[in-house]
Biotite code that builds the C-alpha atoms (Angstrom):
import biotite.structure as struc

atoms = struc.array([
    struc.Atom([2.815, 26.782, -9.392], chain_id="A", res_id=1, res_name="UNK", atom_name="CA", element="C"),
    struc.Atom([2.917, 25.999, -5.739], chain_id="A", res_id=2, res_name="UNK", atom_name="CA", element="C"),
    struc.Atom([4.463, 23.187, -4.418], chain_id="A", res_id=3, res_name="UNK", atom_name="CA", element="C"),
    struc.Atom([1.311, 21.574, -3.281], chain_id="A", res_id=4, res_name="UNK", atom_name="CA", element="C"),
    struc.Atom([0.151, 21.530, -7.074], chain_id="A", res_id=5, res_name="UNK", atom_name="CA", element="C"),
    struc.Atom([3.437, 20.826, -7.991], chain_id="A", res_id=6, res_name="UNK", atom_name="CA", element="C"),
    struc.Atom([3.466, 17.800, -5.509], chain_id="A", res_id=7, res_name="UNK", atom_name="CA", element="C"),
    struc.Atom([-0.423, 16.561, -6.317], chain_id="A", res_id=8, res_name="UNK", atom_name="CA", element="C"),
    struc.Atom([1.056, 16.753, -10.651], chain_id="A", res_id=9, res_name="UNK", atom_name="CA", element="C"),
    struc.Atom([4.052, 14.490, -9.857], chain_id="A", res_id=10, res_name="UNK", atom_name="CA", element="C"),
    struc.Atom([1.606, 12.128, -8.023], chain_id="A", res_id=11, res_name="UNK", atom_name="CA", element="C"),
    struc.Atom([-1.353, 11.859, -10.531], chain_id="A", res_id=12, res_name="UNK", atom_name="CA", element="C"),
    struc.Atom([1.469, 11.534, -13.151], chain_id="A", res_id=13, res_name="UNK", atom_name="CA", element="C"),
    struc.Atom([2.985, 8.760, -11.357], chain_id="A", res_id=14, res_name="UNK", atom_name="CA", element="C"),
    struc.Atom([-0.539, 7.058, -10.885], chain_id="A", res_id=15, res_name="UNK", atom_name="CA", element="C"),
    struc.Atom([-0.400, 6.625, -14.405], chain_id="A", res_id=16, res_name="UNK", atom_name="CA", element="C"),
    struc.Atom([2.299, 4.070, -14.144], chain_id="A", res_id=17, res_name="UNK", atom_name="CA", element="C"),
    struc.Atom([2.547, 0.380, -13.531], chain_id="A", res_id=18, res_name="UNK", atom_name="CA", element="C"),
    struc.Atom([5.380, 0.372, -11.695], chain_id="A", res_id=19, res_name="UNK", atom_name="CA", element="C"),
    struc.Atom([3.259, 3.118, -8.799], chain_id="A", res_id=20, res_name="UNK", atom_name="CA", element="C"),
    struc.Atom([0.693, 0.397, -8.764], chain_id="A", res_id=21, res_name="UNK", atom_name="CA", element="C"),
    struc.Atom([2.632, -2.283, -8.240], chain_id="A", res_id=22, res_name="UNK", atom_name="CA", element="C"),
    struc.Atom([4.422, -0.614, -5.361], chain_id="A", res_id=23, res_name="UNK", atom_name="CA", element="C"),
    struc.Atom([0.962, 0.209, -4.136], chain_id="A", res_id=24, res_name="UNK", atom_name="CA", element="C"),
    struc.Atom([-0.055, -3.534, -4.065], chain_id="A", res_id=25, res_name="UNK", atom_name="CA", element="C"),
    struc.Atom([2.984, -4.627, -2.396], chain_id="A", res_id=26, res_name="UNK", atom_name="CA", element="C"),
    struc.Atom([2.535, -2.069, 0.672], chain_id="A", res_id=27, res_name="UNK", atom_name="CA", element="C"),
    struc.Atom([-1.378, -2.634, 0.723], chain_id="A", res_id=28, res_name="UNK", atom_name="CA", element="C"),
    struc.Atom([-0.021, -6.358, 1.454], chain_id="A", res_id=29, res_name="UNK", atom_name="CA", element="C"),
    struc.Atom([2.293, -6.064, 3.938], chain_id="A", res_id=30, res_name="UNK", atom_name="CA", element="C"),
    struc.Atom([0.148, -3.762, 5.971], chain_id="A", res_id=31, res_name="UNK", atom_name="CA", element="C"),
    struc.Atom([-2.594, -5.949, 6.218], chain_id="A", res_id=32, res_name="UNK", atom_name="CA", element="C"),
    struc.Atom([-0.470, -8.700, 6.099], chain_id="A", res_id=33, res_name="UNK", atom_name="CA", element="C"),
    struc.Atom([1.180, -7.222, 9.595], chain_id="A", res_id=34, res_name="UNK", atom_name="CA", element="C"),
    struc.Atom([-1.844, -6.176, 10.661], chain_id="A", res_id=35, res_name="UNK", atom_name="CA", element="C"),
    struc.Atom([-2.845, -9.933, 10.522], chain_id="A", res_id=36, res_name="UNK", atom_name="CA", element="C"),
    struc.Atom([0.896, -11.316, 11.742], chain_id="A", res_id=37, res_name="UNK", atom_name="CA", element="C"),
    struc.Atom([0.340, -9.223, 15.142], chain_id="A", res_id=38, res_name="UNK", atom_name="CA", element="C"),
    struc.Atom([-3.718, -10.388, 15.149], chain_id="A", res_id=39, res_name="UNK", atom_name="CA", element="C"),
    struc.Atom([-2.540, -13.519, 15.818], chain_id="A", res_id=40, res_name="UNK", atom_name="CA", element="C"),
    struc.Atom([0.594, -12.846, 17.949], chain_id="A", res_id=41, res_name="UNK", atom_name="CA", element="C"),
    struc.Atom([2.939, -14.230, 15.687], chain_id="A", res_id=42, res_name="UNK", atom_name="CA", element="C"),
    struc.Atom([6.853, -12.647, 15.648], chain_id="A", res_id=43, res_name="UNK", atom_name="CA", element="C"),
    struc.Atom([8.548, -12.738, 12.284], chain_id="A", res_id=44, res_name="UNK", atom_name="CA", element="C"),
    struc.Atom([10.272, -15.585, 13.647], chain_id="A", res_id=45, res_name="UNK", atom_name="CA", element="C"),
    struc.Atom([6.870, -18.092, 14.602], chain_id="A", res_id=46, res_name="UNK", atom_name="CA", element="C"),
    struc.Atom([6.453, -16.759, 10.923], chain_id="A", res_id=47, res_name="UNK", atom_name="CA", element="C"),
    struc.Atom([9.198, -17.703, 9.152], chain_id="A", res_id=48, res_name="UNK", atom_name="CA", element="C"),
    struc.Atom([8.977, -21.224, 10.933], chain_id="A", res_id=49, res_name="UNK", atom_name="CA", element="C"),
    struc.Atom([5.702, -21.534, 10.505], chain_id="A", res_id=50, res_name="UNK", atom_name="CA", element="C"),
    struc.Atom([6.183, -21.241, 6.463], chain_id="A", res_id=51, res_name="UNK", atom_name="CA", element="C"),
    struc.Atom([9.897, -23.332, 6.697], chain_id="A", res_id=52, res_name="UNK", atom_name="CA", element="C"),
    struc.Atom([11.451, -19.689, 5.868], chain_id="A", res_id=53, res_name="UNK", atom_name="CA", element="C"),
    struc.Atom([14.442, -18.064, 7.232], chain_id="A", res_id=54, res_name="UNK", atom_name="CA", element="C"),
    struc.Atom([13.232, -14.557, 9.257], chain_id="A", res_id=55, res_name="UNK", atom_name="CA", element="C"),
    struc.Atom([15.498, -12.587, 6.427], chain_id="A", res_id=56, res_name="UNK", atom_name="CA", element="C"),
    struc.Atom([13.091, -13.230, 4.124], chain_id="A", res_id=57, res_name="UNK", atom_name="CA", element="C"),
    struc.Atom([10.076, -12.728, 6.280], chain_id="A", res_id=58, res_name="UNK", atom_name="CA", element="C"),
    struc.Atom([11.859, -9.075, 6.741], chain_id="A", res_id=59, res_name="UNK", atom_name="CA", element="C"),
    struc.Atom([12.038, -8.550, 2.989], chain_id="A", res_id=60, res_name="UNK", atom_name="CA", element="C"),
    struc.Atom([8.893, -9.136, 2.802], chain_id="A", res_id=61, res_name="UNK", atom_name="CA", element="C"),
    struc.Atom([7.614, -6.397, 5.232], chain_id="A", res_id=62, res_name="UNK", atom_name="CA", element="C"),
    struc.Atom([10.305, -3.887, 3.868], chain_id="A", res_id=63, res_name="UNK", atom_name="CA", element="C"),
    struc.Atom([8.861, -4.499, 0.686], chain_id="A", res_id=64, res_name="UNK", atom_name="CA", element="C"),
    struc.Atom([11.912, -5.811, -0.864], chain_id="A", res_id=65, res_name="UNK", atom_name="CA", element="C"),
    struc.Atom([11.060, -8.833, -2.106], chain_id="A", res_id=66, res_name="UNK", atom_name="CA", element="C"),
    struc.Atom([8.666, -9.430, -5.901], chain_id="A", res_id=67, res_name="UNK", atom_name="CA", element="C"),
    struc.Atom([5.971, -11.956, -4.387], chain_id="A", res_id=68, res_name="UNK", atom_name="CA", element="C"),
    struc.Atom([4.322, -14.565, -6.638], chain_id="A", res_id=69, res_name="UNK", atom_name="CA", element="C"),
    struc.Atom([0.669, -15.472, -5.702], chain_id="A", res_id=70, res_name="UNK", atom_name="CA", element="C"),
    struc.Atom([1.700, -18.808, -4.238], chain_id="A", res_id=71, res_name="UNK", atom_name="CA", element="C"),
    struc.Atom([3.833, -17.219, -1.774], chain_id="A", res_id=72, res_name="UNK", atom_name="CA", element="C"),
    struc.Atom([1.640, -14.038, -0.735], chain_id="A", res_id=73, res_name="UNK", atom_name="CA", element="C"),
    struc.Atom([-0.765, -17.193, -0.151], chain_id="A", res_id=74, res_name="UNK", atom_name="CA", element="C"),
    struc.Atom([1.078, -19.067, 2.046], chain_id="A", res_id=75, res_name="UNK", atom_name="CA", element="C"),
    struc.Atom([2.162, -15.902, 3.807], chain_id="A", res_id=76, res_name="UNK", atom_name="CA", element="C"),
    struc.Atom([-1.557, -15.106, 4.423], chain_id="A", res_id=77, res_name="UNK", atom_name="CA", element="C"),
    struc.Atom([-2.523, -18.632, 5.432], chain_id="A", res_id=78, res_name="UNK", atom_name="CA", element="C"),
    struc.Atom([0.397, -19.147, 7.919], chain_id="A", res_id=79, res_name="UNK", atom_name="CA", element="C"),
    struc.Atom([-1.227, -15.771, 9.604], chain_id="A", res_id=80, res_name="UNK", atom_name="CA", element="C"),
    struc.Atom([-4.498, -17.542, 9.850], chain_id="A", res_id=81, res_name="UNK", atom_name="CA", element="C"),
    struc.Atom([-5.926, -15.457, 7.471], chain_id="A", res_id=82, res_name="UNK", atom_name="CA", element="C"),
    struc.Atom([-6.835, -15.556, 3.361], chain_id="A", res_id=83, res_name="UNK", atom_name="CA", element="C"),
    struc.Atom([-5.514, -14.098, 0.120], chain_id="A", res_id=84, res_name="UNK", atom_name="CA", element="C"),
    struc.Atom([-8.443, -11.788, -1.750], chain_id="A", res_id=85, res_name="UNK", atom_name="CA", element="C"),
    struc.Atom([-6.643, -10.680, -4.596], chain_id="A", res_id=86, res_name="UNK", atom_name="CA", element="C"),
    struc.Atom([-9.326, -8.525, -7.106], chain_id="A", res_id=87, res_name="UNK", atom_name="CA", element="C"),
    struc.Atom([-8.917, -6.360, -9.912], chain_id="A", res_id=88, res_name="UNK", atom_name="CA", element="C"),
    struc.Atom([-10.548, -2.668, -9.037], chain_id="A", res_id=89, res_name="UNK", atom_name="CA", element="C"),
    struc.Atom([-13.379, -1.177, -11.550], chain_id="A", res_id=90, res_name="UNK", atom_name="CA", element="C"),
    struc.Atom([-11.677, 2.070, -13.086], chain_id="A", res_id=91, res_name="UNK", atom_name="CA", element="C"),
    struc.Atom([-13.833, 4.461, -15.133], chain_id="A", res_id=92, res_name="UNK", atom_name="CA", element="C"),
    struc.Atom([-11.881, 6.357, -17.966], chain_id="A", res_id=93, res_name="UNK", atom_name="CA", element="C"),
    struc.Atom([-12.110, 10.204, -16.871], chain_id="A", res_id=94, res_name="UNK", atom_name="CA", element="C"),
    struc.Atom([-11.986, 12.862, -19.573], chain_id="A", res_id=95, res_name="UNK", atom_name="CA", element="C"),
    struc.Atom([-7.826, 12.844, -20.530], chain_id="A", res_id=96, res_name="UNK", atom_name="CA", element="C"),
    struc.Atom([-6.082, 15.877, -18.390], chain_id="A", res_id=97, res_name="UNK", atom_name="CA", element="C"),
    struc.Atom([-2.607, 16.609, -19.407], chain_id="A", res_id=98, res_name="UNK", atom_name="CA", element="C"),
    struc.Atom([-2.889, 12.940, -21.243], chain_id="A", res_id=99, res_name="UNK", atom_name="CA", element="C"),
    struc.Atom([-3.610, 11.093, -18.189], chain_id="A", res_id=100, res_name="UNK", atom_name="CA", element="C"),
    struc.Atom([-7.104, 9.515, -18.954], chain_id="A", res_id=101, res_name="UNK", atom_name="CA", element="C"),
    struc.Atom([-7.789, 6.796, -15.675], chain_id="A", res_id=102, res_name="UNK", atom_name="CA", element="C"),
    struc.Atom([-9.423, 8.006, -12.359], chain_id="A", res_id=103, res_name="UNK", atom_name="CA", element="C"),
    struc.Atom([-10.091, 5.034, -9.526], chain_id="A", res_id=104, res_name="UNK", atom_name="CA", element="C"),
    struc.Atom([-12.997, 4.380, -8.494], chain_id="A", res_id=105, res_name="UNK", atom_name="CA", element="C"),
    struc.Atom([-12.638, 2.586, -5.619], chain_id="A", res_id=106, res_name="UNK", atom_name="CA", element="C"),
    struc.Atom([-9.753, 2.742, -3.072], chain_id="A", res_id=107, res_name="UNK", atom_name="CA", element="C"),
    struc.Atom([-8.396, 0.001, -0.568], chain_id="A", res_id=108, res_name="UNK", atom_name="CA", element="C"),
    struc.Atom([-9.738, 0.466, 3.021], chain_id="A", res_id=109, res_name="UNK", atom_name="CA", element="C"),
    struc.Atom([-5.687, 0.279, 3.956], chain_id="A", res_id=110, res_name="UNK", atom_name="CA", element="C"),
    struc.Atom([-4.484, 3.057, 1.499], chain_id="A", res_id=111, res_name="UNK", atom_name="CA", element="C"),
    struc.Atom([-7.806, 5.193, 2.461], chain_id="A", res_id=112, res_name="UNK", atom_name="CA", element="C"),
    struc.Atom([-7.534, 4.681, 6.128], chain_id="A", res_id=113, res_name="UNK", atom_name="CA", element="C"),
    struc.Atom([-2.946, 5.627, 5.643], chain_id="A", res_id=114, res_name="UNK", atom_name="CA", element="C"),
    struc.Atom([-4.429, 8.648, 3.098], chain_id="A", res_id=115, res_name="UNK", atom_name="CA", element="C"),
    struc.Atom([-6.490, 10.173, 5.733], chain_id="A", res_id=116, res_name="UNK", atom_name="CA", element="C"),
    struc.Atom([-4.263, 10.169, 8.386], chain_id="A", res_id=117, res_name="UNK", atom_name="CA", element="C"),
    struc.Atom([-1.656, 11.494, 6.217], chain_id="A", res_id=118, res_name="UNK", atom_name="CA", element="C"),
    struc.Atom([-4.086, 14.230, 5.090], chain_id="A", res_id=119, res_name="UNK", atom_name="CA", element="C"),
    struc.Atom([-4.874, 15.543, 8.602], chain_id="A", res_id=120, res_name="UNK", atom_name="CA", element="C"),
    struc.Atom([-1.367, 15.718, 9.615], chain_id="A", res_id=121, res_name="UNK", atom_name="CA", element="C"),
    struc.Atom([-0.645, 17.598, 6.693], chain_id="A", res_id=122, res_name="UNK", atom_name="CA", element="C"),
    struc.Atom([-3.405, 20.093, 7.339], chain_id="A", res_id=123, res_name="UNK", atom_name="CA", element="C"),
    struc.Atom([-2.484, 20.532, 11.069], chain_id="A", res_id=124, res_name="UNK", atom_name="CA", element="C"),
    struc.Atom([0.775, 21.313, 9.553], chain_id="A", res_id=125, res_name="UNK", atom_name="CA", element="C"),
    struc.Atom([-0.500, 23.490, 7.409], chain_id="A", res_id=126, res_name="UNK", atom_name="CA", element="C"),
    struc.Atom([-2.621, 25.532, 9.747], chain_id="A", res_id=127, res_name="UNK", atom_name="CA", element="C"),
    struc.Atom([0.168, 25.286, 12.568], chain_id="A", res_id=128, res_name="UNK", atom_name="CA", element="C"),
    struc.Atom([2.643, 26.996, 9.356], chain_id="A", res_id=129, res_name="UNK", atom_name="CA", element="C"),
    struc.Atom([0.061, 29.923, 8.997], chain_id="A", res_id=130, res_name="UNK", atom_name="CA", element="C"),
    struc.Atom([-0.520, 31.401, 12.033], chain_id="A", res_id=131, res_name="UNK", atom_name="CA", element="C"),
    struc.Atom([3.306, 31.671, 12.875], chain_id="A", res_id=132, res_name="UNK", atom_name="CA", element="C"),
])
């Protein structure tokens, strides 16, 4: 097996697993939710005093170390100017491949847009690897 396969098998394997998804969700957040911090000009520190935070945790945040409750991802999004959409995803059951029976049907416009770009620097790599 190649290591691409071998690489694409750990991945779909992990997508089976709450704890992938929940990572997902976090970094989906704190991409947009930078994405909207630097929209509206705002350092980590006009953050953190804009939500009566220290800037530590406003970093934890961002580096993803930190397990958000709703109330807070709110009040991070608000004091950004912007608005919490949280929304479950419709998945179709697929037929079951090596036991792993959920495919997603849709695919956040953050994780699609971070997918692609990873996809085409892959396959410059790869081209750039075969014609040495």
């Amino acid at each position: 097996m190649t290591l691409r396969k071998k690489l694409q098998s750990f991945v779909d394997e992990a997508k089976q697993t709450d704890a992938y998804w929940a990572e997902s969700a976090k970094l989906e957040f704190a991409l947009t939710l930078e994405q909207q911090r630097r929209a509206a000009g705002l350092s980590y520190a006009d953050l953190a005093k804009k939500m009566g935070t220290s800037a530590a945790y406003i970093s934890k945040v961002f580096r993803g170390d930190t397990n958000l409750t709703i109330e807070s991802m709110v009040k991070l999004a608000r004091a950004t100017g912007g608005q919490l959409d949280a929304r479950v995803l419709v998945v179709e059951v697929a037929a079951p491949v090596n036991g792993l029976a959920l495919a997603i049907k849709s695919v956040s416009p953050v994780l699609q847009a971070a997918e692609s770009g990873l996809s085409a620097r892959r396959g410059s790599g790869m081209q750039a690897n075969t014609q040495r």
